[in-house]
C-alpha positions in Angstrom: 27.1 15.9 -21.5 29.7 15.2 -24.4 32.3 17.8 -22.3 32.2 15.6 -19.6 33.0 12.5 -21.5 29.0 11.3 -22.9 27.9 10.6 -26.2 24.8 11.3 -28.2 23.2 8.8 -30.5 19.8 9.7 -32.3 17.8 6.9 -34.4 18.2 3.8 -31.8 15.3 2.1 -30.0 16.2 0.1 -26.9 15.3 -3.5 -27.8 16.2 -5.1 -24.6 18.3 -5.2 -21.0 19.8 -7.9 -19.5 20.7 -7.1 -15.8 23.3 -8.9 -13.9 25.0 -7.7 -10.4 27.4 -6.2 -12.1 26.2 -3.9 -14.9 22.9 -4.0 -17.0 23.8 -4.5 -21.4 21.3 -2.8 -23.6 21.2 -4.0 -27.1 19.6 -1.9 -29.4 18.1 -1.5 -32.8 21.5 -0.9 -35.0 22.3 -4.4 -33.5 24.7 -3.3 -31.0 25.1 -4.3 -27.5 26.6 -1.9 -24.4 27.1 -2.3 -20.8 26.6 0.5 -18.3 26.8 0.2 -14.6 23.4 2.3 -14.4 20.2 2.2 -17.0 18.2 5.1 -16.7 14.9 5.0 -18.8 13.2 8.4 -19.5 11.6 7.1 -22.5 7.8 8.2 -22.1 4.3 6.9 -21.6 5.1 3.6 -24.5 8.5 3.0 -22.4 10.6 0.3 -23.8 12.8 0.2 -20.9 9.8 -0.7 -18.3 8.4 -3.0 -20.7 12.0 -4.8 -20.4 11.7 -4.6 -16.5 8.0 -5.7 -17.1 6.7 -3.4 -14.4 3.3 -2.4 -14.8 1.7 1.1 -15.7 -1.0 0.7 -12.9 -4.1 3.1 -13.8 -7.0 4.4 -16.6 -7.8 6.0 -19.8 -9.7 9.4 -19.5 -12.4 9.2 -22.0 -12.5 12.3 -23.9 -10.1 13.6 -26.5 -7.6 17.0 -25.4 -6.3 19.2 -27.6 -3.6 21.8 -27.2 -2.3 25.1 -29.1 0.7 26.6 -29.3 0.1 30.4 -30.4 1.7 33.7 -30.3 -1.3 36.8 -29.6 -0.9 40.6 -29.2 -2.7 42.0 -26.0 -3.1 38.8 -24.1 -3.8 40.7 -20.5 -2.5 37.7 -18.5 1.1 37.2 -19.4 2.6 36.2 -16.3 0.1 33.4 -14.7 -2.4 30.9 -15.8 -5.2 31.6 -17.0 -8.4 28.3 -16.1 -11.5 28.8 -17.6 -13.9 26.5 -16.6 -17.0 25.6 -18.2 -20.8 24.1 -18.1 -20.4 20.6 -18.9 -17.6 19.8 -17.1 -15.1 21.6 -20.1 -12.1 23.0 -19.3 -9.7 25.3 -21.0 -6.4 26.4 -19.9 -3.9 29.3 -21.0 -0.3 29.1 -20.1 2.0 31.7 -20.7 5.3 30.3 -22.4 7.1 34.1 -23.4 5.4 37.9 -23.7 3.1 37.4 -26.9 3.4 33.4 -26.4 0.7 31.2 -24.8 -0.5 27.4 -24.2 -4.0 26.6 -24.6 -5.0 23.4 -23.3 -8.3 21.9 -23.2 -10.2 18.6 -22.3 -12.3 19.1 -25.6 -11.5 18.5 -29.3 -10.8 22.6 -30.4 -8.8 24.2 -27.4 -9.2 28.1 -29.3 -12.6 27.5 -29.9 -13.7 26.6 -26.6 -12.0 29.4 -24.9 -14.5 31.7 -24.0 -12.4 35.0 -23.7 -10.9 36.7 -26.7 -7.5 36.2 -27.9 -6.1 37.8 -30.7 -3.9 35.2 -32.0 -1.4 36.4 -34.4 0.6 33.2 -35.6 -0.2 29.6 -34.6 2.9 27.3 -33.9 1.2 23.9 -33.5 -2.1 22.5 -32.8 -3.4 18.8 -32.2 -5.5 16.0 -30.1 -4.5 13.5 -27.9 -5.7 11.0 -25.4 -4.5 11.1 -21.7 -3.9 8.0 -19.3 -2.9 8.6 -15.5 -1.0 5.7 -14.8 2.1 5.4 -12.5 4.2 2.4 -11.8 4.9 1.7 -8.8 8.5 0.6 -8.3 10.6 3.1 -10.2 13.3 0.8 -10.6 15.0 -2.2 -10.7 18.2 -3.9 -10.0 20.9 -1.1 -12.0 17.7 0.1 -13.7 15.6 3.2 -13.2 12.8 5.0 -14.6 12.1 9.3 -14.6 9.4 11.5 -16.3 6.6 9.7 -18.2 8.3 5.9 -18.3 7.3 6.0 -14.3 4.1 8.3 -14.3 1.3 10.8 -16.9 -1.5 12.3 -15.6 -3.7 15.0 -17.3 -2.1 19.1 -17.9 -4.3 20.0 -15.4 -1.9 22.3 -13.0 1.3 22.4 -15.2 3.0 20.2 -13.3 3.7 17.2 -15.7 7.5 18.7 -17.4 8.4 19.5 -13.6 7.5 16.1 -12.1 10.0 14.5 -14.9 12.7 17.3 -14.8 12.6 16.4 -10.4 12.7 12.9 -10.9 16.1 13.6 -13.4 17.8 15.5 -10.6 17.1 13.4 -7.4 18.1 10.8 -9.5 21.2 12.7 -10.3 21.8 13.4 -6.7 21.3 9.6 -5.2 23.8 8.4 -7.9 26.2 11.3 -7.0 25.8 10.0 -3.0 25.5 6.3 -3.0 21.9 6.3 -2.1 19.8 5.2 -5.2 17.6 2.5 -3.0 15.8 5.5 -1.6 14.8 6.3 -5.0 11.9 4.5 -5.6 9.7 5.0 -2.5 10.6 8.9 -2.7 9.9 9.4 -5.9 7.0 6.7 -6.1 5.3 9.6 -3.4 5.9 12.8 -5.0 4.2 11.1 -8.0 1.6 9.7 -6.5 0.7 13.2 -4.7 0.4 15.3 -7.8 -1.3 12.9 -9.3 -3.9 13.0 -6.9 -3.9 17.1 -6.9 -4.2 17.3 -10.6 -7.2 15.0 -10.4 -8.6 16.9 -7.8 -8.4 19.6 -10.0 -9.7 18.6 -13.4 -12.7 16.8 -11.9 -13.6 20.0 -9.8 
């Protein structure tokens, strides 16, 4: 980005946009104000910049509480696909292979390594912890000379992988509309796509 003429700044929170036909100026926390002729919010599930366009997250709160490790083991057998386990109850765990000794382990209950029920000799553990999972989409992913990718536009539970993709895709049909003048196709495309792997990853955590 900065060899093609960008800049990086770390630290700042958008605190507002004000959109005319023209350009869109963001002011943000350092007290600063800058126009740009195109706003693009990837800014996560607590997005500032669709609070600004005060579009709605449409959708619910699952119930229970995930958790997720991050964990190098020896000898895992499964090192090039997933591995879903699921379980009585409705529990589900989930392995994901991230390098050769490396591995993902997601579950929809409060100890992902001790609910999964095959053996995983787990040699160094990166990170571990909990969260809470919405699936919630909006349903215009834009506005005016403002847009929205990633989690700012949709979340849905791990179920299926596909959450990092859905963003990343979003970033580069976005990238390609602004390249060829076509950014009011956007929204309904991209409003789809979501709307479909939501519904798969559903399917597949309820079943």
């Amino acid at each position: 980005m900065v060899e093609l003429g960008g800049s990086v700044t770390f630290g700042q929170t958008l605190m507002y946009l004000d959109q005319s036909d023209e350009q869109t100026v963001a002011g943000t926390s350092d007290g600063k104000e800058s126009a740009y002729d195109i706003v693009i919010g990837a800014d996560g599930i607590n997005s500032q910049t669709r609070e600004s366009l005060g579009l709605e997250y449409l959708g619910f709160e699952l119930p229970e509480t995930w958790s997720i490790a991050d964990v190098d083991a020896h000898g895992w057998p499964n090192t090039g696909v997933f591995t879903i386990c699921l379980l009585n109850g409705g529990c589900i765990v989930v392995v994901v292979p991230l390098g050769d000794e490396r591995f993902r382990v997601i579950s929809n209950t409060e100890d992902a390594l001790a609910t999964l029920p095959l053996p995983m000799n787990v040699t160094t553990k990166h990170r571990e912890g909990k969260f809470n999972i919405s699936i919630r989409q909006v349903i215009h992913y834009g506005m005016g000379r403002v847009f929205l990718a990633g989690d700012a536009a949709h979340c849905h539970s791990p179920v299926g992988g596909r959450g990092m993709n859905l963003g990343i895709s979003d970033a580069a049909e976005l990238a390609s509309r602004i390249a060829t003048k076509s950014l009011s196709e956007y929204s309904v495309s991209r409003y789809q796509i979501g709307a479909n792997t939501i519904t798969t990853s559903e399917r597949a955590r309820r079943y």
